[in-house]
ROPA-646814 format. One record per residue: x, y, z of N, C-alpha, C in turn; residue number from 1; residue in one letter. Coordinates in nm, 2 decimals. Layout:
BEGIN
  n_east  n_north    n_up  ca_east  ca_north   ca_up  c_east  c_north    c_up   nr  rest
       X        Y       Z        X         Y       Z       X        Y       Z  NUM     a
...
This chain:
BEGIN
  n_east  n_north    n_up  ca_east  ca_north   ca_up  c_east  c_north    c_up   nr  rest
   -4.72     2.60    1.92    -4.78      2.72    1.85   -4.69     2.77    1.74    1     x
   -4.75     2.79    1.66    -4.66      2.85    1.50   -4.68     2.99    1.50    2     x
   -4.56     3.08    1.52    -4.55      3.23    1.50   -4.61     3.25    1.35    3     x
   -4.66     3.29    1.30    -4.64      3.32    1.19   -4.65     3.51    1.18    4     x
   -4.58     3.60    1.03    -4.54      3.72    1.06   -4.62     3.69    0.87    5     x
   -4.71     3.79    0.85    -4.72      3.87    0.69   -4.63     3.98    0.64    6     x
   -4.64     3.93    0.54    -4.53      4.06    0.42   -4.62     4.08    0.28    7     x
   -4.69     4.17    0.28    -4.78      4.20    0.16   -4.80     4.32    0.17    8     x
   -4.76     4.34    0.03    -4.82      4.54    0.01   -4.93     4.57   -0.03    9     x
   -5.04     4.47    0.00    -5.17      4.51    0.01   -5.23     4.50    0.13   10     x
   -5.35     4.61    0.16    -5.37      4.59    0.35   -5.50     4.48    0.33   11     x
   -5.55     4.46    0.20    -5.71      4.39    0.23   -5.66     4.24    0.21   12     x
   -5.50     4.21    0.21    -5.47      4.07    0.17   -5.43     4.05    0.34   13     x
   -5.35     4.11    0.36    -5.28      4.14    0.51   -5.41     4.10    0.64   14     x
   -5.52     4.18    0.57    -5.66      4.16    0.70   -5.71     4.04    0.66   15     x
   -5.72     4.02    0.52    -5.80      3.88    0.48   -5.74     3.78    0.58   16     x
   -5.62     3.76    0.54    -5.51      3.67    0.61   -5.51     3.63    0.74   17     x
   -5.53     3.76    0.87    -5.54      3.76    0.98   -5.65     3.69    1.00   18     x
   -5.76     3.78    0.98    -5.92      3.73    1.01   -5.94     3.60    0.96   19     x
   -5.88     3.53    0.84    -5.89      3.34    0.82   -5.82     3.26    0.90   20     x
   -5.71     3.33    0.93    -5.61      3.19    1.05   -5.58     3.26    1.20   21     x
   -5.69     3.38    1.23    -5.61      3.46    1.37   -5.75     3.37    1.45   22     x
   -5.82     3.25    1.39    -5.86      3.18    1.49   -5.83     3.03    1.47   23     x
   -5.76     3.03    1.42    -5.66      2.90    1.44   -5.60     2.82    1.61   24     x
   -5.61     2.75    1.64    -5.59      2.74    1.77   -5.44     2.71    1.79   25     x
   -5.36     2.66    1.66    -5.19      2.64    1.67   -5.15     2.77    1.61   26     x
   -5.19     2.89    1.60    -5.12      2.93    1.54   -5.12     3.07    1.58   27     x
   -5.03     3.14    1.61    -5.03      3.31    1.67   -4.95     3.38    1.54   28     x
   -5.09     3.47    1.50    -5.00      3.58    1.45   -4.98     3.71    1.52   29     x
   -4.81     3.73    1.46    -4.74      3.82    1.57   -4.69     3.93    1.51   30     x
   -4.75     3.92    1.39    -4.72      4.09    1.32   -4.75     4.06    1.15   31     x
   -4.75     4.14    1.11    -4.78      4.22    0.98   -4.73     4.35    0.94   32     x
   -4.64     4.33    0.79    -4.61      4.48    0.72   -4.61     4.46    0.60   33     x
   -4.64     4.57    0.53    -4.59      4.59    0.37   -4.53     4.61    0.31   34     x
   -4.40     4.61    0.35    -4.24      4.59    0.32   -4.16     4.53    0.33   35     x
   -4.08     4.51    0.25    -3.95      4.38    0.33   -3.87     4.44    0.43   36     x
   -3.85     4.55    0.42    -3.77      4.63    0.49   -3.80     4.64    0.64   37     x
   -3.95     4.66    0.68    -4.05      4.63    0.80   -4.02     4.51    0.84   38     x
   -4.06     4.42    0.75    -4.04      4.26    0.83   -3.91     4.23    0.89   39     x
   -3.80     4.30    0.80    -3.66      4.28    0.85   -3.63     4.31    0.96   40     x
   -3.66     4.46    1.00    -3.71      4.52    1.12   -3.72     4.45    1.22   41     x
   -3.90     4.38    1.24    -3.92      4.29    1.30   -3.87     4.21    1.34   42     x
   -3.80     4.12    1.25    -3.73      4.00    1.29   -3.61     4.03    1.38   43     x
   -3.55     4.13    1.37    -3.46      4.14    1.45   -3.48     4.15    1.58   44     x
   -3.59     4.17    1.63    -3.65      4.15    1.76   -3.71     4.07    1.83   45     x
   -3.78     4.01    1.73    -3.93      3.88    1.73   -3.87     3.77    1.68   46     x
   -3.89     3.64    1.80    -3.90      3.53    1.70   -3.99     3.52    1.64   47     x
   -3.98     3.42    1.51    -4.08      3.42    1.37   -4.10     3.30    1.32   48     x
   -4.22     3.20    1.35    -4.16      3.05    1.29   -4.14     3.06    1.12   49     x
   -4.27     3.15    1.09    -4.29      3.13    0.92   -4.32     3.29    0.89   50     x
   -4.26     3.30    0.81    -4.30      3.44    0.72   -4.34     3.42    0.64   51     x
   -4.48     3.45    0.59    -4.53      3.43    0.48   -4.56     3.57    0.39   52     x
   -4.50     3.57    0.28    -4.48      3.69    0.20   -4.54     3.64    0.06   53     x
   -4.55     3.77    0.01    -4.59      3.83   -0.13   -4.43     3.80   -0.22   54     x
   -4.43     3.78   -0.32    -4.31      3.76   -0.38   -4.28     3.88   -0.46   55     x
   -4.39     3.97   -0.46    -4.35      4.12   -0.57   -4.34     4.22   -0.43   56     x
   -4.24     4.26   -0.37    -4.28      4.39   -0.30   -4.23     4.50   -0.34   57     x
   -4.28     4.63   -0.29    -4.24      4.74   -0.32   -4.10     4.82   -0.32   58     x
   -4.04     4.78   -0.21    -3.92      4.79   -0.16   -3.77     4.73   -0.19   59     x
   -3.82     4.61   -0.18    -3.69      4.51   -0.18   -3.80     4.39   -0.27   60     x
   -3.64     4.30   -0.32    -3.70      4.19   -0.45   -3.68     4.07   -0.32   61     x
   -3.83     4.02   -0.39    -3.88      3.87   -0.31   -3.78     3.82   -0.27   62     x
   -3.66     3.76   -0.36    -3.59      3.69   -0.34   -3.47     3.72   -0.26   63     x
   -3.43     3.85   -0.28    -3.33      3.87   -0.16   -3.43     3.87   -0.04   64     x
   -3.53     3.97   -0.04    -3.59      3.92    0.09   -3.53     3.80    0.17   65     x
   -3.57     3.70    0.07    -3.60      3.53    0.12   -3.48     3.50    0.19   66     x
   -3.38     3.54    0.10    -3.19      3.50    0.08   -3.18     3.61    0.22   67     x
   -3.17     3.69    0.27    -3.18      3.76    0.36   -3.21     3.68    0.47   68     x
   -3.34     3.65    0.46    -3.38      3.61    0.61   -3.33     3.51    0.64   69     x
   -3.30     3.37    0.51    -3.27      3.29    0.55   -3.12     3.25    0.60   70     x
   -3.05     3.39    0.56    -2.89      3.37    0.62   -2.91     3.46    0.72   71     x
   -2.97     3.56    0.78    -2.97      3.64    0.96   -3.07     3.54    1.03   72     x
   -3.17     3.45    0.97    -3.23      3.39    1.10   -3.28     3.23    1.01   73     x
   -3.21     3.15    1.00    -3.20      3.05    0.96   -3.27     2.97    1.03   74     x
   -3.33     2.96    1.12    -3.45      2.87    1.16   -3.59     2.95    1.13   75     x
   -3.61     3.05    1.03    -3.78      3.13    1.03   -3.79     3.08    0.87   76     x
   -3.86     2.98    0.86    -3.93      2.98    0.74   -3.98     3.07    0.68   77     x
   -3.98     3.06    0.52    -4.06      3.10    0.43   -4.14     3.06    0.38   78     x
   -4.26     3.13    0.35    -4.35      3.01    0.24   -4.42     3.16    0.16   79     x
   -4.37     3.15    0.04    -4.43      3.23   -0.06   -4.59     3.22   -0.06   80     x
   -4.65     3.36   -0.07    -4.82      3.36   -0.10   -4.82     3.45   -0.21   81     x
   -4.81     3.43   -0.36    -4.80      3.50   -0.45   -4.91     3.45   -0.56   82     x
   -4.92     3.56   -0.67    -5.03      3.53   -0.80   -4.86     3.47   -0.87   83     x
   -4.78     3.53   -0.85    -4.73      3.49   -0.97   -4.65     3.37   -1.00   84     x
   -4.68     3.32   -1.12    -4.63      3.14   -1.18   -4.50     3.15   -1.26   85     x
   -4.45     3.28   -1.27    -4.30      3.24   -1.33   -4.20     3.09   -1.30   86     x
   -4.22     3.05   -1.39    -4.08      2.88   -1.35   -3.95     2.92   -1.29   87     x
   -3.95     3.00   -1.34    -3.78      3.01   -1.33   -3.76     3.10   -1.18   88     x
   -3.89     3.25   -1.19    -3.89      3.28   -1.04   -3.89     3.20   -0.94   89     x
   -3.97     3.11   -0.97    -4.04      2.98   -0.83   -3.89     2.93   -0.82   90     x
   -3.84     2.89   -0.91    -3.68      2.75   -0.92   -3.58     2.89   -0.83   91     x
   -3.55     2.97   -0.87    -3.51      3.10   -0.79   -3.53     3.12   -0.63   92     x
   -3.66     3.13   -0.64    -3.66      3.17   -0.46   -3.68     3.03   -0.39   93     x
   -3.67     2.92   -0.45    -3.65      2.82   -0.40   -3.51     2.74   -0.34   94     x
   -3.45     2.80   -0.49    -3.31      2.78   -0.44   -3.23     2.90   -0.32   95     x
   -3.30     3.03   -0.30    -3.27      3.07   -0.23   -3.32     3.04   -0.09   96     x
   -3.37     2.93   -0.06    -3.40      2.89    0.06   -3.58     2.91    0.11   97     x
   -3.64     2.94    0.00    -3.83      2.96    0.06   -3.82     2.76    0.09   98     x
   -3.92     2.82    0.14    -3.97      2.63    0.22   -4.12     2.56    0.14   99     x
   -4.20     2.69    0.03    -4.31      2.65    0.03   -4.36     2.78   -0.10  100     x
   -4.40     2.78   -0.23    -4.50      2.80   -0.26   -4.64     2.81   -0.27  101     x
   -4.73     2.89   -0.28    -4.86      2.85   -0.26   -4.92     3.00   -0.39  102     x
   -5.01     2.95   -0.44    -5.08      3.07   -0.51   -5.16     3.10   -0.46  103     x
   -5.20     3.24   -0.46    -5.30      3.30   -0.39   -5.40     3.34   -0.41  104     x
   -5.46     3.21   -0.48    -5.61      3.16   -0.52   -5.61     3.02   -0.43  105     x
   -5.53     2.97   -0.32    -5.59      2.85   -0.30   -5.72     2.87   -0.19  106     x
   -5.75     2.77   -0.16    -5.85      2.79   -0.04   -5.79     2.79    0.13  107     x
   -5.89     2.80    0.24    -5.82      2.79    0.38   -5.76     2.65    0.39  108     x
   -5.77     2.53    0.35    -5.74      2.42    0.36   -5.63     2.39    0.35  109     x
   -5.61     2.44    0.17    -5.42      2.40    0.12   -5.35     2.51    0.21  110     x
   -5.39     2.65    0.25    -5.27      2.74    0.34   -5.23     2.67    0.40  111     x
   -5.37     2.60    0.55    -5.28      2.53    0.63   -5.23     2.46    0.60  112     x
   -5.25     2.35    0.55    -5.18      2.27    0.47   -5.03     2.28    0.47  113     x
   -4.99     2.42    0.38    -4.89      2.45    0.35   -4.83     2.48    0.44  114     x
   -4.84     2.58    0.53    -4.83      2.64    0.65   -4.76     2.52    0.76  115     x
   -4.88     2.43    0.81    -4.83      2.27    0.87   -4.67     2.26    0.83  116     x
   -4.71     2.21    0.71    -4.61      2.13    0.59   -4.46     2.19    0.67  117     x
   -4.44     2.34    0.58    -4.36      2.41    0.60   -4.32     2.40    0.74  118     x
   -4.37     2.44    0.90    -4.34      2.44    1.01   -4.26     2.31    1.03  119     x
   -4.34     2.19    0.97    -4.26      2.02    1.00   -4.17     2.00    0.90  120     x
   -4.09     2.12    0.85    -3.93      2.08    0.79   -3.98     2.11    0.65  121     x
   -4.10     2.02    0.55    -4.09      1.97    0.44   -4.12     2.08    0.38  122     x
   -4.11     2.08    0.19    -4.09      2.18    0.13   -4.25     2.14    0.03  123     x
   -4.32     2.27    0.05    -4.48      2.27   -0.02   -4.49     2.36   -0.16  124     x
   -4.54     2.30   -0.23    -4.58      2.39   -0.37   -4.69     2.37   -0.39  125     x
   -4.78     2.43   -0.42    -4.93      2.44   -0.50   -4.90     2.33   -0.60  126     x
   -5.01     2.27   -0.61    -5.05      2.17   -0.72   -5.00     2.20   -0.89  127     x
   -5.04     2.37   -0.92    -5.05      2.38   -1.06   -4.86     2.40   -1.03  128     x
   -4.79     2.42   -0.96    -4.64      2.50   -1.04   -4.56     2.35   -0.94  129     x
   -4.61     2.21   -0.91    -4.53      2.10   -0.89   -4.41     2.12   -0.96  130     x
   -4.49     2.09   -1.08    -4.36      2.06   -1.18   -4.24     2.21   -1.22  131     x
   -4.27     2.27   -1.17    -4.19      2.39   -1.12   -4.03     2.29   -1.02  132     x
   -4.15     2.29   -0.91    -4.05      2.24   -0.85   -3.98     2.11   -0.86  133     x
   -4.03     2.02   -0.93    -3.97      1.89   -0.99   -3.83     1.92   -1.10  134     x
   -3.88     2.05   -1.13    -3.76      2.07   -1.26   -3.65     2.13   -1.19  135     x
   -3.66     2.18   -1.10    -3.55      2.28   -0.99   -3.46     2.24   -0.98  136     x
   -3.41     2.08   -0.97    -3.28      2.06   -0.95   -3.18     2.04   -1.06  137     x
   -3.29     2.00   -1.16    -3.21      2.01   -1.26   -3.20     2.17   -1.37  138     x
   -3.27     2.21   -1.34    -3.21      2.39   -1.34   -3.13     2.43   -1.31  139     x
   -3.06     2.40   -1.15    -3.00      2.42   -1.06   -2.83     2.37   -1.14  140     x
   -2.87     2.27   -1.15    -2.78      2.15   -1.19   -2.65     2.19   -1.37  141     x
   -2.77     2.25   -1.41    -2.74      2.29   -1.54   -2.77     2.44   -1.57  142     x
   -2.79     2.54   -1.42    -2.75      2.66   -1.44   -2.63     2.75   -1.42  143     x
   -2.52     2.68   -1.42    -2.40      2.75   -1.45   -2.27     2.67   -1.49  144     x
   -2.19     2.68   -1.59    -2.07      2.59   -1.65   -2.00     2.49   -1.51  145     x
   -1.91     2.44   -1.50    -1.86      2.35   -1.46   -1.73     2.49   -1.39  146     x
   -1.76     2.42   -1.27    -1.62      2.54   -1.19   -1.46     2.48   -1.20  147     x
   -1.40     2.57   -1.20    -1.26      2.55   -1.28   -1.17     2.48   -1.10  148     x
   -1.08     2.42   -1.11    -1.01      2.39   -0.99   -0.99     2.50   -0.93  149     x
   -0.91     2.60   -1.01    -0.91      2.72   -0.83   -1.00     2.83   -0.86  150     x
   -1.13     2.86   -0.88    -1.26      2.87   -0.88   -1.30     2.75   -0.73  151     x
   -1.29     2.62   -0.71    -1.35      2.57   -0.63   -1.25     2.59   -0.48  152     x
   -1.11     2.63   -0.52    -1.02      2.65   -0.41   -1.07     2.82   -0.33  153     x
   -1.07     2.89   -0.44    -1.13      3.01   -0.43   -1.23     3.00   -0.34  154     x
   -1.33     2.95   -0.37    -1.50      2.95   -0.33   -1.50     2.86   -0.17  155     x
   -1.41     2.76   -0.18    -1.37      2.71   -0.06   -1.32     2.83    0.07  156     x
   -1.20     2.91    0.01    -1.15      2.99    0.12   -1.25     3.08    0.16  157     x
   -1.30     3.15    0.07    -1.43      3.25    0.05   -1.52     3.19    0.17  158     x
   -1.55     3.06    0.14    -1.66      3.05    0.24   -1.58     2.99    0.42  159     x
   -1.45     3.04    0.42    -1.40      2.98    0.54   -1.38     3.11    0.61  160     x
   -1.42     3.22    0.55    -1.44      3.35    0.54   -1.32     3.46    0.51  161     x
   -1.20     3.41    0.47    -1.06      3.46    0.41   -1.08     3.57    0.34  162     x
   -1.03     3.69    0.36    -1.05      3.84    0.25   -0.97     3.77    0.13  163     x
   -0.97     3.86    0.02    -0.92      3.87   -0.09   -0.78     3.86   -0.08  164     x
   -0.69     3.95    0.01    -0.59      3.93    0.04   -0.51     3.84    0.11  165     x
   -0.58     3.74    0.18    -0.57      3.64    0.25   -0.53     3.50    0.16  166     x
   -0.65     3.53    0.03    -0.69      3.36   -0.03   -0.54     3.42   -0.14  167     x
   -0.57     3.52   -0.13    -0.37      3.54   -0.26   -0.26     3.50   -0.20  168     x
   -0.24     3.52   -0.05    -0.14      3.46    0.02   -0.11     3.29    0.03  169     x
   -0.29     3.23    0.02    -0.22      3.10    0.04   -0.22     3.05   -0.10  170     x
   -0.25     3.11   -0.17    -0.25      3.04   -0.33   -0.15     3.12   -0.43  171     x
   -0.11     3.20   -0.39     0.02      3.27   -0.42   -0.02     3.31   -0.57  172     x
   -0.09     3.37   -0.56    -0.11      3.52   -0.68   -0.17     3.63   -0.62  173     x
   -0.22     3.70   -0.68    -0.26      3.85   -0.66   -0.39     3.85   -0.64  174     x
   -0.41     3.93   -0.54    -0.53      4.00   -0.45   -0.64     3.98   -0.58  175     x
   -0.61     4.07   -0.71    -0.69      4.09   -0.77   -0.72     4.01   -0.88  176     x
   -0.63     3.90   -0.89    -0.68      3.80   -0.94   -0.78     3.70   -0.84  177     x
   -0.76     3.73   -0.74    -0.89      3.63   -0.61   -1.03     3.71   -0.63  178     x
   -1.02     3.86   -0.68    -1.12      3.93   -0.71   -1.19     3.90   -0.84  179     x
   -1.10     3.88   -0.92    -1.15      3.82   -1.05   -1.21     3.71   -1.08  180     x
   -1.17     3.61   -0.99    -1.24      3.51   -0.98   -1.39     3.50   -0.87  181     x
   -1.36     3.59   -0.80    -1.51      3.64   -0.73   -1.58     3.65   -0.78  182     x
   -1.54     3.72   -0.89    -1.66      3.80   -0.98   -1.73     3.70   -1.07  183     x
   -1.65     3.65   -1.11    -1.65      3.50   -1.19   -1.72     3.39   -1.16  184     x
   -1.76     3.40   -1.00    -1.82      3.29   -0.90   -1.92     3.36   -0.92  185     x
   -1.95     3.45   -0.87    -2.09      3.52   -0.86   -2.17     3.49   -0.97  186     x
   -2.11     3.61   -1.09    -2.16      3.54   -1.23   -2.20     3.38   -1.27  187     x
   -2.11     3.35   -1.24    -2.17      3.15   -1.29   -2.26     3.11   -1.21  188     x
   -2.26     3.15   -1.07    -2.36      3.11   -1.01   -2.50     3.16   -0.95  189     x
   -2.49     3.30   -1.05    -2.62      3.42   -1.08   -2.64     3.42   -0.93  190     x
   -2.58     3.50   -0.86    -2.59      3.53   -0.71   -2.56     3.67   -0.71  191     x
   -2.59     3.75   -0.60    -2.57      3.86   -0.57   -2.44     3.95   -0.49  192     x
   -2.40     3.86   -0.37    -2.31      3.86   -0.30   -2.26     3.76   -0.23  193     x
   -2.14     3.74   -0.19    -2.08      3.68   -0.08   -2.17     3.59    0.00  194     x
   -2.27     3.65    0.08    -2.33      3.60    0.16   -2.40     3.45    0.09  195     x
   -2.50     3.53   -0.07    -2.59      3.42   -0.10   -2.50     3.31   -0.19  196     x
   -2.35     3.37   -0.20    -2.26      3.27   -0.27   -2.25     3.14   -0.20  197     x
   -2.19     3.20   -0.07    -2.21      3.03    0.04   -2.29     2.98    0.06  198     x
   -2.38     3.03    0.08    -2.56      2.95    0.09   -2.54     2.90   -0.04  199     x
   -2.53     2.95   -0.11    -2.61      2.88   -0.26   -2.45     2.71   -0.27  200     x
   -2.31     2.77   -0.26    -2.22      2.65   -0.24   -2.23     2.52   -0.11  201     x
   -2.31     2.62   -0.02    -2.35      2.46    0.08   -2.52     2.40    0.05  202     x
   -2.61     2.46    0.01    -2.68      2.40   -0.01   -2.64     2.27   -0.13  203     x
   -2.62     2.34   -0.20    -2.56      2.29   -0.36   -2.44     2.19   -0.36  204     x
   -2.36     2.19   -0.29    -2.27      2.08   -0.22   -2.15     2.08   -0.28  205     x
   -2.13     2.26   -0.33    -1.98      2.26   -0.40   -1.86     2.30   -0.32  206     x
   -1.91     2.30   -0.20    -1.77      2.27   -0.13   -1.71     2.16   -0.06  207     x
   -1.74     2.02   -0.09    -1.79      1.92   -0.07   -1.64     1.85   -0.15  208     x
């Protein structure tokens, strides 16, 4: 059986949604909200196989959403149900760990489809934004300069979880030069924090 949980700040997408797959015979849905903030909620309680969300919400941005869930509960899929085709958004919340776009014009067929897809590991995109995702690695690849040696020493301790003060002791400079270079990490690698820094360094294989 596939949990699946809605995230859309509309209620007539929210019911549509229910009423097309709440007679699904694999598949239980186990909640619905129009926030990210709600869903987060939720999850902290509920297991969740797939979250299927809206990528604009009111509250909180898609993509932290995504980056969120996927570092507090790393086994609950995502699979985006959005209108919108931005490239660079899609290559974005992809690299933040979604399992699946879908636009939300397709029919009941490609959901499941996607839906399936997504539950058995693999990573689904709608037909029209493929090449979205065909170009992702090499966006990925060629969206930030070349990391400097202790930039990579840095990012190494960082993610062995070492404070600031810690990575200055073993590399013998100052606190706030390990801060400088944090900042420096973040920046090159257009992330938000700490958290989505490691994710984005193990998926990406720069601690490697």
């Amino acid at each position: 059986m596939i949990r699946l949980y809605f995230v859309d700040n509309h209620p007539l997408i929210l019911e549509g949604l229910q009423v097309l797959l709440g007679i699904e015979n694999d598949i239980a849905l186990v909640g619905k909200a129009r926030s990210g903030y709600d869903c987060l909620k939720f999850l902290l309680h509920n297991r969740t196989d797939i979250v299927v969300m809206d990528a604009c919400l009111p509250d909180i941005d898609g993509i932290e959403l995504c980056a969120t869930i996927k570092i507090e509960y790393p086994d609950t899929k995502v699979l985006i149900l959005s209108a919108l085709q931005d490239r660079k958004y899609i290559a974005d919340i992809l690299q933040c760990g979604a399992s699946g776009y879908v636009l939300n014009n397709v029919d009941k067929d490609e959901l499941l489809y996607a839906i399936h897809a997504v539950h058995a590991g693999d990573i689904y995109l709608s037909p029209d934004i493929k090449d979205a995702g065909r170009s992702r690695d090499a966006d990925i690849r060629h969206h930030f300069p070349p990391l400097t040696r202790r930039e990579k020493e840095v990012l190494f301790l960082i993610s062995e979880g070492y404070t600031n003060t810690q990575i200055a002791e073993k590399l013998f400079i100052s606190a706030d030069t390990v801060n400088t270079h944090r900042k420096k990490l973040l920046a090159k690698l257009e992330v938000k924090n700490t958290a989505m820094l490691i994710k984005y360094a193990v998926d990406n294989k720069l601690l490697v």
